[in-house]
N, C-alpha and C positions, 0 to 999 in steps of 0.2 A: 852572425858569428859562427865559424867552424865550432863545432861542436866538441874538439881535441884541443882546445885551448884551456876550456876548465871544465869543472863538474861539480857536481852535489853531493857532498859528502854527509852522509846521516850517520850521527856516530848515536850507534843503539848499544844493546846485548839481548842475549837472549832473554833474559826474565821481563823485558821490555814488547816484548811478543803482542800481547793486547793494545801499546801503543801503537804500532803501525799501519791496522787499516785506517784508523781515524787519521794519524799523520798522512798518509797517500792519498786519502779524502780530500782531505782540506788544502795539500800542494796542489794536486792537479785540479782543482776546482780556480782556486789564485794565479796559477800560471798561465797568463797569458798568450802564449804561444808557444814553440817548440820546447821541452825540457831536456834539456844535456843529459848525458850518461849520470847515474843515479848508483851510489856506493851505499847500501847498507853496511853497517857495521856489526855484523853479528859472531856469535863464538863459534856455536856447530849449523845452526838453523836458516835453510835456505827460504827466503821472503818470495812465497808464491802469491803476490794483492795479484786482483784483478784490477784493478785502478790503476795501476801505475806498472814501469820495466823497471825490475833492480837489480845489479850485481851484488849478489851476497857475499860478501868478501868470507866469511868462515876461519877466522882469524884462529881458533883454536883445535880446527876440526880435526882427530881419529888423538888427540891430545888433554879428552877432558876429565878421562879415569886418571891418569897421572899427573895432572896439575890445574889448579882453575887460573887463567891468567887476570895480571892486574889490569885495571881501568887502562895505564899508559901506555901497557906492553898491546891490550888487544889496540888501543889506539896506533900505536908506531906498526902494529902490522898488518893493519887496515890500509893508511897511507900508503906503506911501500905497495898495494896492491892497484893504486890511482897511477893511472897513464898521462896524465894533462898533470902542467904546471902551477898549474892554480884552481883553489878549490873552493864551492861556495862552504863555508861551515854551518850546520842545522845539528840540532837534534832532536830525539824522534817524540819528546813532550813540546818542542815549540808547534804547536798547533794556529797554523795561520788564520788572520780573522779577518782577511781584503786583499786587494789585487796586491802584487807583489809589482815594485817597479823594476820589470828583469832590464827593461831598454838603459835605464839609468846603470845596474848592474852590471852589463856587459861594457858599458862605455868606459868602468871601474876595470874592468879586466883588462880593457885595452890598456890603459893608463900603467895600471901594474909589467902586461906585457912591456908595452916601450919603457920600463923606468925600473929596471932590476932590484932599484938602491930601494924600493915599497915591498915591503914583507909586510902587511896587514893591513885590511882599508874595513874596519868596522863598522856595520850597515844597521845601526841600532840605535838608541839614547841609552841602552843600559851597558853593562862593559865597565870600560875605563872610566874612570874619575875625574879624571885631569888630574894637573891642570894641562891645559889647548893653549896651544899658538897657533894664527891663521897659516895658512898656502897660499898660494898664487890664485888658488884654486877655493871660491867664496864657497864650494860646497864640501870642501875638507878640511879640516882640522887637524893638526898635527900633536898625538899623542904624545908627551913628555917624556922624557929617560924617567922621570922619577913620579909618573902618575899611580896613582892605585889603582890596580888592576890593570895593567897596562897590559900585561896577557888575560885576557876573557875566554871564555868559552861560550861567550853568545854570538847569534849571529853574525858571521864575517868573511871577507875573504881572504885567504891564507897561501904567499907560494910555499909550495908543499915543502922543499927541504927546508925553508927556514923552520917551518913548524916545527916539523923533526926533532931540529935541534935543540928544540926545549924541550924537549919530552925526557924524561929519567923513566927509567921503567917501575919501580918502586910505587909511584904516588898514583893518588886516585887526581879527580879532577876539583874538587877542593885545595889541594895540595900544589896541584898543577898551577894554578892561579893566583895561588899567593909565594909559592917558589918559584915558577917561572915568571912572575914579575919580577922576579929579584933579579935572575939571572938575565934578563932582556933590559933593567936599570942598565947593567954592566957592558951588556954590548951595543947598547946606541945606536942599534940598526931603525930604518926609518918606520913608523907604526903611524896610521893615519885613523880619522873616523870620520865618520857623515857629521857635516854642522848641528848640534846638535839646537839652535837658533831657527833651521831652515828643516833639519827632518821634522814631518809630525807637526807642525806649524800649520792654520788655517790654511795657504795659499801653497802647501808640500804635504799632500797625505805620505804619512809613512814608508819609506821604503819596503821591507817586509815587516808586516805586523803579528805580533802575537804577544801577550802575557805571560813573563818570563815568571815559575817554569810551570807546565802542565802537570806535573809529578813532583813532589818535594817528597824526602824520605821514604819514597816507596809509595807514596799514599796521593788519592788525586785532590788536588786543589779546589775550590767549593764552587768557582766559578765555571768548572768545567759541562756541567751536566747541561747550562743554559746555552753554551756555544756551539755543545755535539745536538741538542734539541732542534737546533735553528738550524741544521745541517742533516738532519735526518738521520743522526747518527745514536744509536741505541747502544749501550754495554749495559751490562752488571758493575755498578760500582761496590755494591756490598763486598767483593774478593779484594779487593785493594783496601777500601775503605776510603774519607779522609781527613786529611790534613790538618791537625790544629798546633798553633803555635806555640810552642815549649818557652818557658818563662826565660828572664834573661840567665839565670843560674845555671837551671838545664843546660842551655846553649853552649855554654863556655863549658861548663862538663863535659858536654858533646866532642869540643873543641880537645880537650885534654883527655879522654878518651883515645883517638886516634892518632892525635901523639905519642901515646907511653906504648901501644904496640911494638913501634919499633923506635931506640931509643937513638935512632941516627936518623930521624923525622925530626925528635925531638930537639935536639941540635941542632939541623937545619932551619928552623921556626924559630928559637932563639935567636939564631944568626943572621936571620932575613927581616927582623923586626925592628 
């Protein structure tokens, strides 16, 4: 497959800096064969790995004394810097743990190419909720108008303008997920995903694997130290630290928290529930 058809989008930021040589590690270890043009997504900081070629997109560069931008905004100006129509979606904590099926992937991309009416073909079990209706197609699923999570931010493939269009510059990607679900309830454009019967099944290893996510709040997740081990991959996790899970009270405080910031979040979360 021409390699201008799509690409690999890595939506990072810069304080995410220590995640990328383990990410470029572990991709180009899984991939198979040729890797497509590679878009980091970072703010000011260009991605010099030796492991891997990345366009550092610098979403906010000679811009960062005068404003720090939001999650969506360096998102929406990362996009507009992809040349191909369709884009693999990663981020730079999915840390892959086996071969990736690109051959199956690109067959996905063709499928999108010929069929304009598919804006998302989700490559994961995690994501959307359902509920699923079959396809024609025993290895797709068709995401519902009214599933939960119907927009994800995990693993998937995306034509780039529809993305776009859900993006609000305002929200982080929490926000993103549970209001742009709302707003793709609304428009009924076509959203698919891998069976999730057939992904990851005895006789279907995983399409792309990993343990969503490598990073929660900042902090690494406990399993991580035994997957960079068995990859020869060494950090300091003392500077991050990690992860322990905040009670259900916390949570919802957490939740209510980033709501009263701005009180037209707050509204919209009301209105989307």
């Amino acid at each position: 497959m021409s390699k201008l058809k799509y690409s690999i989008f890595v939506n990072s930021s810069d304080g995410f800096i220590d995640c990328w040589p383990p990410f470029f590690i572990l991709l180009k270890k899984y991939w198979p064969h040729n890797i497509p043009t590679i878009y980091l997504n970072t703010e000011n900081i260009i991605c010099n790995d030796p492991n891997i070629k990345t366009i550092s997109t610098q979403v906010n560069i000679g811009n960062a004394k005068i404003k720090r931008l939001s999650w969506s905004e360096c998102f929406i100006r990362g996009l507009n810097k992809v040349h191909t129509p369709i884009i693999l979606y990663l981020q730079e904590d999915y840390f892959i743990e086996s071969t990736i099926n690109v051959d199956l992937i690109e067959s996905l991309v063709e499928k999108m190419l010929n069929d304009y009416s598919i804006k998302h073909i989700g490559l994961t079990n995690y994501g959307s909720c359902g509920p699923f209706t079959n396809t024609d197609d025993n290895m797709l699923w068709k995401i519902s108008d009214n599933s939960k999570y119907r927009i994800s931010c995990q693993a998937g493939l995306w034509r780039k303008d529809a993305l776009i269009n859900y993006l609000i510059p305002d929200e982080n990607a929490w926000m993103f997920e549970i209001f742009g679900t709302k707003r793709a309830s609304r428009k009924k454009e076509l959203f698919l995903t891998v069976s999730r019967e057939i992904n990851g099944s005895s006789n279907f290893p995983s399409i792309i694997k990993y343990t969503p996510t490598g990073i929660v709040k900042g902090r690494w997740q406990v399993f991580i130290p035994k997957l960079f081990n068995e990859h020869g991959i060494n950090l300091n996790y003392g500077i991050r630290g990690f992860y322990e899970e905040p009670t259900f009270i916390f949570r919802k405080f957490g939740v209510f928290k980033k709501l009263i910031v701005k009180p037209s979040l707050l509204i919209r979360y009301i209105f989307s529930s």
